[in-house]
C-alpha positions as CSV (number, residue, x, y, z in Angstrom):
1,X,-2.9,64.2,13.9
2,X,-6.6,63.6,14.0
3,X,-8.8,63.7,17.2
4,X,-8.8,60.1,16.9
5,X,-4.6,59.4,17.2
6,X,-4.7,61.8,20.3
7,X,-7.3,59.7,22.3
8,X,-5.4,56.5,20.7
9,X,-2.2,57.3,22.2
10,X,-4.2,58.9,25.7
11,X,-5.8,56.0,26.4
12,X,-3.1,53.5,25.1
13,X,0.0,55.1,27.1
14,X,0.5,53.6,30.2
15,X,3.3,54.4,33.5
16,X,4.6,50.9,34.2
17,X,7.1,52.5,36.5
18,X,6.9,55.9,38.0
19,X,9.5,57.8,39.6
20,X,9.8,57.8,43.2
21,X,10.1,61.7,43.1
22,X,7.9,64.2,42.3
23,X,8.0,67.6,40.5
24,X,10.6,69.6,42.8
25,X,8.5,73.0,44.4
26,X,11.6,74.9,44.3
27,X,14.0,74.0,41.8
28,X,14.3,72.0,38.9
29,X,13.7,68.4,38.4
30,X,15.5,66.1,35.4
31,X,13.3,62.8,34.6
32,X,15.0,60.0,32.7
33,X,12.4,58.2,31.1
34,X,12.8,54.6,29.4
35,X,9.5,54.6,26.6
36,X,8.5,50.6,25.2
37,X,6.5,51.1,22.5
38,X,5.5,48.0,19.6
39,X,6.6,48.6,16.2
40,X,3.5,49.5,13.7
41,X,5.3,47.6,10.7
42,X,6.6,44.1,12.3
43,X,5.1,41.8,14.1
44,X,7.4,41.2,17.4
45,X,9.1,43.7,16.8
46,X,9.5,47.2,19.9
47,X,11.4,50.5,20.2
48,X,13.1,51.5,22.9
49,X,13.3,55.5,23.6
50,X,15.5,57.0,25.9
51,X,16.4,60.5,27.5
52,X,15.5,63.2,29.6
53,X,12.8,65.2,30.3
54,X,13.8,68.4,33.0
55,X,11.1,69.9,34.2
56,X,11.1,73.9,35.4
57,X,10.9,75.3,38.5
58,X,6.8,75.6,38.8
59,X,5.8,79.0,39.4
60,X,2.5,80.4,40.2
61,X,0.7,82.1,38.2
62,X,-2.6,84.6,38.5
63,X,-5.6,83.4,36.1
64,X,-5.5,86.6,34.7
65,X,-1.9,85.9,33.2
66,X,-2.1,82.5,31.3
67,X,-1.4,82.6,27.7
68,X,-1.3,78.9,26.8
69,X,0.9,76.3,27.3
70,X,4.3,76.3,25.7
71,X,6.1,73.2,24.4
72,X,9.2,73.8,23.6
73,X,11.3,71.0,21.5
74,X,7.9,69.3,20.8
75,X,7.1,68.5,17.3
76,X,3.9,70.6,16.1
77,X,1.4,68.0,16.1
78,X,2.1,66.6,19.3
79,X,1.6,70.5,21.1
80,X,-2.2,70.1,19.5
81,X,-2.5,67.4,22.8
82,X,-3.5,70.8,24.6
83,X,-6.0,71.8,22.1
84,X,-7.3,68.3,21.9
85,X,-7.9,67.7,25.9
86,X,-9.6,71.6,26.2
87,X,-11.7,70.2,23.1
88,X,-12.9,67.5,25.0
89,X,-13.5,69.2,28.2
90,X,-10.1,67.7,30.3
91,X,-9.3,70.8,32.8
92,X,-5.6,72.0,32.9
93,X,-4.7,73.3,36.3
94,X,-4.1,76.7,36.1
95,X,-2.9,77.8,39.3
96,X,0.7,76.7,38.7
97,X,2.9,76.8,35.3
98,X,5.0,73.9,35.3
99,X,7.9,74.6,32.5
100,X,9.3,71.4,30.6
101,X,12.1,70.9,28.5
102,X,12.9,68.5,26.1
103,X,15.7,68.1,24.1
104,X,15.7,65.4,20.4
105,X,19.5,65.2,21.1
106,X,19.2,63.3,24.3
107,X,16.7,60.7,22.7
108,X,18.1,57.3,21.7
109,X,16.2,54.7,20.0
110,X,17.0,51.0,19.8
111,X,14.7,48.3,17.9
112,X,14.3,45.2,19.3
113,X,13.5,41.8,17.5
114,X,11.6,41.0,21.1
115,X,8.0,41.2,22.3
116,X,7.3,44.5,24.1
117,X,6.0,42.9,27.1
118,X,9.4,41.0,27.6
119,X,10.9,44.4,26.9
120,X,8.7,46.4,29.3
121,X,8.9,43.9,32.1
122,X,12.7,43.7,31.9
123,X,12.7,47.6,31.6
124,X,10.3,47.7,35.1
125,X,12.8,45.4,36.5
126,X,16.0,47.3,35.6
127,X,14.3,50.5,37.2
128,X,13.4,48.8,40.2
129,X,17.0,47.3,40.8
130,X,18.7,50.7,39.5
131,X,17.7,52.9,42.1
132,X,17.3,56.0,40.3
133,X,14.2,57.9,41.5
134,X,13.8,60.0,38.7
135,X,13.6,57.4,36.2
136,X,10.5,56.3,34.7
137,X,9.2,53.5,32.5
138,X,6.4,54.7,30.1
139,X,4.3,52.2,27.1
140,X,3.1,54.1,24.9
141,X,2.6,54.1,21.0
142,X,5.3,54.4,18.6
143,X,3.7,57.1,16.0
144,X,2.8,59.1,18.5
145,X,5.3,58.7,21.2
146,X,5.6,62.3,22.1
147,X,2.1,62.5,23.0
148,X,2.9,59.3,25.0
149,X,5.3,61.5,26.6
150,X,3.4,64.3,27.1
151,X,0.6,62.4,29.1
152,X,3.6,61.0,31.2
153,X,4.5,64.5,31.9
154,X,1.1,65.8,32.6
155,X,0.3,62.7,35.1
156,X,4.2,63.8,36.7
157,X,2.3,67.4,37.0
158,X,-1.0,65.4,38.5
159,X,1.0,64.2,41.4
160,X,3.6,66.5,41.9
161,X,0.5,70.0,42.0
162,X,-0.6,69.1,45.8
163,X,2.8,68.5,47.1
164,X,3.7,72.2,45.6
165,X,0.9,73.7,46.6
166,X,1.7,72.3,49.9
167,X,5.3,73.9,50.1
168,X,4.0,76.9,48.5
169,X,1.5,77.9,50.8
170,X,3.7,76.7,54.1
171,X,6.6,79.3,52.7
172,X,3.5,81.8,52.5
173,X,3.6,81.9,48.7
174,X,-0.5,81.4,48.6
């Protein structure tokens, strides 16, 4: 993946729904996440990916003790999203390590012969009705979908880092 497919599929992945949770402080947290994405090769043509994403327990860590950022389950290319963002100067938060999971088994893709706005509103609109706070709707782009989900995870990190920083520091922890 170039420079150029990783600020593609930044700037083109969008949260159309979010979950109503956050990142739990103190245990783990399982996202299912519903990702519209419009085929490369057909003209009206989407994907529809589904599964989980579990997020660890955060933990802090000391500055002194980072090593990276691991991304387990997560094709090769899509891991150089890290790389990519310190290239460009995008800070990473460094006072808390927030472990994600993902497992290929759990995925499910399903092409549709629709428009991928039709799909995503109807998607938004499932999610709403469904009341599943852990679910989230993502757009993103189909060759690079797992850095669409990546960017879905890191805003998930975004807004769950003062709410845990928060908890951590009322139980003393900071």
């Amino acid at each position: 993946m170039t420079s150029s497919n990783f600020e593609y599929a930044v700037n083109h992945t969008r949260v159309l729904y979010a979950p109503y949770r956050r990142i739990e402080s103190f245990g783990e947290t399982r996202f299912h996440f519903l990702m519209v994405s419009e085929s490369m090769d057909a003209v009206g043509e989407c994907r529809v990916r589904s599964g989980y994403v579990e997020a660890g327990r955060p933990c802090i860590l000391k500055p002194t003790h980072l090593r990276g950022i691991e991304t387990e389950g997560f094709s090769a290319e899509a891991a150089k999203l890290f790389e990519w963002m310190h290239e460009q100067g995008m800070p990473l938060r460094a006072l808390v390590r927030y472990g994600f999971q993902f497992s290929r088994s759990e995925v499910h893709e399903e092409y549709l012969h629709e428009d991928v706005r039709d799909v995503a509103e109807r998607l938004v609109r499932e999610a709403e009705s469904s009341g599943d706070m852990l679910r989230a709707v993502i757009e993103g782009v189909d060759d690079a979908w797992e850095v669409s989900l990546l960017c879905f995870m890191l805003e998930m990190i975004q807004q769950s880092h003062e709410i845990n920083l928060f908890d951590f520091k009322r139980r003393g922890l900071l």
